[in-house]
N, C-alpha and C positions, 0 to 999 in steps of 0.2 A: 781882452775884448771879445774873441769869440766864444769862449766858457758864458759870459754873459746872455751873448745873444744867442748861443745854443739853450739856455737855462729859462731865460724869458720868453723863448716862442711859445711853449705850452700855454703860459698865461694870453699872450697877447691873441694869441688865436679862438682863445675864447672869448675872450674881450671882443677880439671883429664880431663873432658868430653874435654873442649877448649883442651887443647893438644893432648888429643886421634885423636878428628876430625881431624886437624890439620894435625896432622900425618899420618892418615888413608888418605886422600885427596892430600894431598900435595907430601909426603915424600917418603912413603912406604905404599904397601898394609898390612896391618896387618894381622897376620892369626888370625881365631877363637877362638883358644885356648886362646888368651892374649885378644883381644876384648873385646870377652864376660865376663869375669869375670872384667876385666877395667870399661864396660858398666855399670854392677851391682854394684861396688865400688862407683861410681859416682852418680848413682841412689838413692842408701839406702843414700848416706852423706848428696845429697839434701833433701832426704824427713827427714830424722832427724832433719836438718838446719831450714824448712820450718817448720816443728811441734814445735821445741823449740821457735820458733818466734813466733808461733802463741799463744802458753803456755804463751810467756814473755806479748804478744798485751794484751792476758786475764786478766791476772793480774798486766796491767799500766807498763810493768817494758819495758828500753827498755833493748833488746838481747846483744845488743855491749858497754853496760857499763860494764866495769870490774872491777867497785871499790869494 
């Protein structure tokens, strides 16, 4: 379970950011209050994402095998 959700933050925190943008751009002006904290969510998931990957590159494994 946590190989998983170490594996999928990298995606899901683009995923927040892609819809944030999206939204912010397109849709509505977002206020700051939801923004910023959106911004930081998205932020910490990728660098978690990018760090377990680079964990997994170190030690031959790759990140998105879930066996």
């Amino acid at each position: 379970m946590k190989k998983k959700l170490l594996a999928l933050a990298n995606p899901l925190g683009l995923l927040i950011y892609l819809i944030y943008t999206i939204t912010n751009r397109f849709i509505i002006e977002l206020p700051d209050s939801i923004s910023i904290p959106t911004f930081l969510v998205s932020v910490i998931l990728m660098l978690i994402g990018i760090t377990y990957s680079g964990y997994c590159f170190g030690k031959h494994k790759n990140p998105y095998d879930f066996k």
